[in-house]
N, C-alpha and C positions, 0 to 999 in steps of 0.2 A: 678416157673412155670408161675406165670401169666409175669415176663421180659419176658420169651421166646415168651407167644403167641404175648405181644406187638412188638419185635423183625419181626416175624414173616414177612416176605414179602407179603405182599396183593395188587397187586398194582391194578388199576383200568383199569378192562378188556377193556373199551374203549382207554386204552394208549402201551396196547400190539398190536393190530386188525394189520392187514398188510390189504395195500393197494390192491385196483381192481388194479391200474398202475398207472404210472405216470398224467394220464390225469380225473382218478378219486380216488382223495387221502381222506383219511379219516382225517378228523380235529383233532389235539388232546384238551383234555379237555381244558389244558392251554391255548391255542390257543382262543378257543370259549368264553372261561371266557375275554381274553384281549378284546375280540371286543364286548362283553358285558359289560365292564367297558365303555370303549364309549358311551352307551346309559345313559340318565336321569335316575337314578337311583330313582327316585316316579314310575318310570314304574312300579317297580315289586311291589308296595303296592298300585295297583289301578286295582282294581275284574273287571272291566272292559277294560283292554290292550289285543287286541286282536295281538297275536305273528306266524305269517307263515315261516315257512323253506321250500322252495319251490324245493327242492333238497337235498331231505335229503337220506341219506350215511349209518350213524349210529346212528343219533338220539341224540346225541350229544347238539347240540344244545336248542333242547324243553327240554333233560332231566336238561340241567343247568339251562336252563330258568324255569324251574319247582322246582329245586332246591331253587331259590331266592324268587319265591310269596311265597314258603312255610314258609318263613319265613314273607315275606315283609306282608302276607295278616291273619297273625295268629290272629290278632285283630278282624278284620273281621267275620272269623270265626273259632274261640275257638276249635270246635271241628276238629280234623286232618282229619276225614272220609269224610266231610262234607267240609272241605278246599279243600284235595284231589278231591273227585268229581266235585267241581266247575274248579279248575285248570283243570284237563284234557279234560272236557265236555264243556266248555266253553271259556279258553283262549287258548288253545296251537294247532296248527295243523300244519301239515306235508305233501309234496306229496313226494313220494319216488321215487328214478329214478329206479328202476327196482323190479320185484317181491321178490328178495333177499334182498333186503336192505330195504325193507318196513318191510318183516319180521324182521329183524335187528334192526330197530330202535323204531317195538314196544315192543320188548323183551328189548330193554336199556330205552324206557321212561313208559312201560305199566308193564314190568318183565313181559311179555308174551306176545309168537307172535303173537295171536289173542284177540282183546279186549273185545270179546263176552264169554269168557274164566271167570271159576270160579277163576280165580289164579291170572286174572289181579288186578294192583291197585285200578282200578274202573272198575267198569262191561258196557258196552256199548252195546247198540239193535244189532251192527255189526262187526261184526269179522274183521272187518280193523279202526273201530275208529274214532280217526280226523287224522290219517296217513295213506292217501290214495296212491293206485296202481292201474291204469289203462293202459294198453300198447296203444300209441297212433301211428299215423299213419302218416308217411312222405309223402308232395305233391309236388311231383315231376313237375316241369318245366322247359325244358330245361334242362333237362339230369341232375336237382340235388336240391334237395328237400330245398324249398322255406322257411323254417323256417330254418334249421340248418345247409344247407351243404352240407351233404351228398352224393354223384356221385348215379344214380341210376344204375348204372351198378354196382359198389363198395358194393352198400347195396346187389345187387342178389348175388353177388359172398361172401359177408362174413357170411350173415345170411341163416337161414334153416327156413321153417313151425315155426317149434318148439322152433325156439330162440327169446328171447327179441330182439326185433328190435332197441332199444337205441332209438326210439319217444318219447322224454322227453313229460310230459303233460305239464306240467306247459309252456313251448314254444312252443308246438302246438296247442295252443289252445283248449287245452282240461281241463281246469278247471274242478274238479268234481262237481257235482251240489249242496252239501250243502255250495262249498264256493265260487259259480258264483257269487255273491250278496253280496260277503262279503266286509267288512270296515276292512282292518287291520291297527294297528297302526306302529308294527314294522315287517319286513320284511328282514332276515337276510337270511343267508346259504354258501355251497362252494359250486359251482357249477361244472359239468364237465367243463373240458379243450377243448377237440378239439372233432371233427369227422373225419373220413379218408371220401374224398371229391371225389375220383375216378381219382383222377389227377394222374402225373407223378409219380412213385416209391411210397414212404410212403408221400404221400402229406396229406395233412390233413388243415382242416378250423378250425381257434378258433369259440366257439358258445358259452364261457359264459359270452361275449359281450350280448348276447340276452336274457340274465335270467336278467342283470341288466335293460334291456329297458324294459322287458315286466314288473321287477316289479314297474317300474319307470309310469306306464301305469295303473297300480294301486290306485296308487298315496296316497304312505303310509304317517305317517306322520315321519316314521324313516326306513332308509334303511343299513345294513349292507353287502358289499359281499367280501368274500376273493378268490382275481383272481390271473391269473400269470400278471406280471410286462410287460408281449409285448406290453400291448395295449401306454403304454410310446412313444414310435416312430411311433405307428401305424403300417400299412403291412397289411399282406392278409385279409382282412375281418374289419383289425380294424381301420381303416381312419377315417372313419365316428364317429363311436363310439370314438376314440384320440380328435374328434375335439369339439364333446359333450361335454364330461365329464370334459377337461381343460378349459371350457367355463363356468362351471354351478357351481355356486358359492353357490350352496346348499351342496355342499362337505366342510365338516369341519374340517376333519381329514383325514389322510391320511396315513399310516402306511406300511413302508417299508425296506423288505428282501432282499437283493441283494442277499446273498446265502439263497438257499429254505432250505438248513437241518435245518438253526436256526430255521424254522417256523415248517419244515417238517421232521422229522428224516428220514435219509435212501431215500429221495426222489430228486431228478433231474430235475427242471425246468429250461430249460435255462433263465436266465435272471430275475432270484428270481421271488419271490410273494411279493401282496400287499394287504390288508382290508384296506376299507374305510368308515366312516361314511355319509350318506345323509342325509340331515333334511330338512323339507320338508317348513320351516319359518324360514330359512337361508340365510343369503346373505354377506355373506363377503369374507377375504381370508380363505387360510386353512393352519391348526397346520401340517406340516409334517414331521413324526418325523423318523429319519435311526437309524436301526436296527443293531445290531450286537452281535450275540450272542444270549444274555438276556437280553441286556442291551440297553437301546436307546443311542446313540452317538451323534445326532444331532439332535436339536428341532425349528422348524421356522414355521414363520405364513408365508404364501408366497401368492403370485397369482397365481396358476395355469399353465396359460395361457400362460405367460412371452413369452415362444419360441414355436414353433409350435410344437418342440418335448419336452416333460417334461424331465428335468434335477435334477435325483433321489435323486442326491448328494448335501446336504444345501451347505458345504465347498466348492466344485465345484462351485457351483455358483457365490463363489467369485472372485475366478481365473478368469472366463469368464466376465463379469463385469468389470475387470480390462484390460483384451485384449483388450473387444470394438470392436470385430470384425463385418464387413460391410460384406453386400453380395459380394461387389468387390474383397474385398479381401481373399476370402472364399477359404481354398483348395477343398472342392468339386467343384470347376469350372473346375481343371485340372483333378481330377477324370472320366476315361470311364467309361459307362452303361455298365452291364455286357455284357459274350460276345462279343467281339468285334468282333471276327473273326468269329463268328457262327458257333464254333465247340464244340459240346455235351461234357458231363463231362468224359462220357464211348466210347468216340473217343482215339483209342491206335493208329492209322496211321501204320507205318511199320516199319522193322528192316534196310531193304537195301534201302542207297537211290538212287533213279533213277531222272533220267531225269527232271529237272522243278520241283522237289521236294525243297520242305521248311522244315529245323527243327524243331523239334516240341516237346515241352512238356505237358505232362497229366500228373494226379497224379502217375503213374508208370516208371516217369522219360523221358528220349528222348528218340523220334524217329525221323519219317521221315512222312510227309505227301505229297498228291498232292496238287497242286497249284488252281487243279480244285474245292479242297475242303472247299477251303477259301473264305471268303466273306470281304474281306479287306471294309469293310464302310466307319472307320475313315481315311481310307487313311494312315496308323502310319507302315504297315508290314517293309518300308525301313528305322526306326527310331529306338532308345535304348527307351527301357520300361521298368518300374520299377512297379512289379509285387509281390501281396501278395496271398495267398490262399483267397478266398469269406468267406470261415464259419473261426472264431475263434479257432484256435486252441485248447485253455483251455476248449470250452463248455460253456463260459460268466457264468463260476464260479469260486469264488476264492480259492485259494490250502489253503492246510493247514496253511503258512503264510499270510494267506489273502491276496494275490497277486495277479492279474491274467496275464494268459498268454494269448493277444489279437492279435498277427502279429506273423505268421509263415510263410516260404517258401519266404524269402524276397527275390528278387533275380531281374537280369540285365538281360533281353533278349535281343542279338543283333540286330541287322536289319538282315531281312530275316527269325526272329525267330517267331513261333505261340505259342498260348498254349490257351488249352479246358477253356470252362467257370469255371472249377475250379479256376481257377485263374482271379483276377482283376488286373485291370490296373490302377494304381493310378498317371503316368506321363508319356509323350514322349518327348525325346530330339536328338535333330543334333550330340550333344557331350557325349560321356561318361562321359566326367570328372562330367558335370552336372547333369548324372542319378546318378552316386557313391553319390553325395552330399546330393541328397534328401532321397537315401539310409541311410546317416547318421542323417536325420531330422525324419526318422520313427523311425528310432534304438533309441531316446531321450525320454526318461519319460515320456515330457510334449507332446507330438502328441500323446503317444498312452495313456495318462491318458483322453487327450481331444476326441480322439478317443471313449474312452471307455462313455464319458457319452451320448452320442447318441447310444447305442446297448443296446436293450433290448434283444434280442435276438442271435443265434450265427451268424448271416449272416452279412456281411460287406458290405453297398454298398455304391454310389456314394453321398446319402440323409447321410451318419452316421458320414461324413467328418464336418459336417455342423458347428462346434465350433473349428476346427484346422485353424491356419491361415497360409496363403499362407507365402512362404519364397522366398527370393532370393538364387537359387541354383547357382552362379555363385561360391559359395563359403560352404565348410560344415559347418556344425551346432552341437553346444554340447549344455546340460542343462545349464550348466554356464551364456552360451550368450543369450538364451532363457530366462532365469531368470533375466535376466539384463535388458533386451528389455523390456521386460513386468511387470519389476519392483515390480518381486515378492519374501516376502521374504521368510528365510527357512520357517518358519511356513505354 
């Protein structure tokens, strides 16, 4: 009897929880525990380390952080009712991002969703605790609210009276007031991912660039937060924050997912996730170590900084190092800005062609367009262009061979031929022979491995080229002769 109840499957309700979505993912335990290994482990045996998750989910965090003084401070105080009370009254506190998950996370670190409650671990004067819920309020400027993003038209049309508005407090400045005045020492959490911005189609702003600045604003003397991997190349929102964070040599650690399910079961970020430690009497390079699986693959102390876009991969590093590539000889020089022709992605043109009509491709194959609906800028419509799709095919995740698929839709447009900004334009030439060539320099391992370490995300542009080097297309290209040129070997 007693094999079987050992037997027995129990596993920990916080490792079953299913996700809000991709953009608000709940931590698993293992997860929380690895980025609490990163901190000085004297933290959790000093009655005084004050610990904030400033976006808490499921509670996750405080309850492992509660897990370890329990032990770390049992000297301290002998008695467990008297340890218990001091831990939750005085080192652990929580804002929740929505009324649900406040409940949720004091039910996983209180065993009850109100802490005024006779059933909680410790009894507290108020039935929210130190894991605070306050719905806060977006300020709108310019058609989109000055803390996070959000399109003010986007917020009337998704939300009602009656619904959480997604005003994080913690980033709108809305601190609760027993912890406006507070000193924390560590400062961890997962923050959300984006907001929908009121833009084009499902356009959306990343915003947990701004949970790491406000806690940075703080000024803990340890910072943990596990984000998605985009802020690497930068883009919409994240330029500033890219140019921060590879600069600020109080980052010690760095820890990286190129595929999210290692971190995330079941979950889809393009462009993996990352945790990283901040310390706040830090100054050197940082330990960054790739992920895969379970297992770390590669561990290096680096600079940050090195290239204006972070290069995820230590082993990549090598390779690039070895090129030596100059801006002159950069192939994003021959790469067009998207659009060239300024025609929309959901431009079909026509079946029949008439008069002073141009060929034309969109994602649903050829048609026919007018000539009146082209905006030829570069001047290239009488040229061969060598044309990829914009977003990644794969989804900037690896398959189940760990591979990815990063160029799709490679193809020759003749002269005379258009196509929607679904498609980039990576070269123009007088001769075909010369477009087929470069055709055969994309088709090569070594462009789209080099390709691939500037995409954090799925979008391809003119900036992601930035570690490929220019070729002479007078002549094709195989890995063999690449590998020779650049004197590298199999390894």
């Amino acid at each position: 009897m007693n094999d079987v109840l050992n037997e027995v499957y129990n596993p920990d309700v916080l490792e079953c929880i299913a996700n809000l979505s991709n953009d608000e993912v709940f931590t698993p335990p293992e997860v929380a525990n690895a980025m609490l290994d990163l901190l000085p482990q004297e933290l959790f045996s000093n009655p005084n380390t004050k610990f904030l998750d400033p976006a808490c989910k499921s509670g996750v965090f405080l309850r492992e952080i509660a897990k370890r003084l329990l032990v770390g401070l049992e000297k301290e105080y002998p008695d467990l009712q008297s340890r218990v009370n001091h831990i939750f009254k005085n080192q652990l506190y929580g804002i929740a991002i929505t009324e649900l998950t406040s409940l949720l996370s004091r039910r996983s670190v209180y065993c009850c969703k109100y802490a005024d409650n006779k059933y909680s671990v410790t009894k507290f004067d108020t039935l929210q605790g130190n894991i605070f819920f306050e719905e806060g309020k977006h300020l709108f400027v310019g058609g989109k609210c000055l803390h996070c993003g959000i399109g003010e038209q986007s917020f009337k049309e998704q939300f009602t009276d009656k619904e959480e508005k997604h005003a994080y407090q913690f980033i709108h400045n809305l601190m609760p007031g027993e912890l406006e005045n507070m000193k924390f020492d560590v400062i961890i959490g997962n923050p959300p991912y984006q907001m929908n911005d009121g833009g084009n189609a499902a356009s959306a702003t990343p915003i947990y660039q701004h949970f790491v600045e406000q806690a940075q604003k703080l000024n803990p003397k340890y910072m943990s937060f596990i984000i998605p991997a985009r802020w690497y190349a930068g883009g919409k929102g994240l330029d500033q924050f890219r140019e921060k964070m590879l600069n600020d040599r109080r980052i010690s650690n760095l820890v990286d997912y190129k595929n999210t399910e290692d971190c995330f079961p079941g979950v889809n970020v393009a462009g993996g996730v990352c945790y990283f430690l901040w310390q706040q009497n830090y100054s050197d390079s940082c330990i960054v170590d790739n992920f895969q699986g379970t297992n770390i693959i590669s561990s290096r102390k680096r600079n940050l900084n090195e290239f204006s876009t972070f290069i995820r991969d230590n082993k990549a590093l090598d390779i690039i190092h070895k090129i030596g590539l100059s801006k002159e000889n950069c192939f994003s020089n021959m790469v067009y800005t998207r659009n060239s022709f300024s025609l929309p992605s959901n431009e079909r043109g026509h079946k029949e062609k008439r008069d002073n009509d141009y060929s034309f491709l969109s994602s649903e194959g050829k048609s026919f367009i007018s000539a009146t609906s082209i905006n030829d800028k570069n001047k290239i419509i009488d040229k061969y262009k060598v044309i990829i799709t914009y977003a990644m095919s794969g989804g900037n995740k690896p398959g189940s061979d760990n591979k990815y698929q990063i160029v799709s839709s490679l193809l020759v447009l003749n002269p005379n031929e258009v196509c929607t900004e679904t498609y980039l334009i990576l070269g123009t030439f007088e001769k075909k022979e010369e477009a087929n060539n470069l055709v055969t320099y994309v088709k090569t391992k070594s462009f789209r491995f080099l390709l691939l370490q500037a995409l954090s995300s799925i979008h391809i542009t003119k900036q992601t080229f930035q570690f490929v080097p220019l070729q002479d297309f007078s002549k094709p290209w195989t890995d063999a002769e690449l590998y020779e040129k650049y004197n590298l070997s199999q390894e």
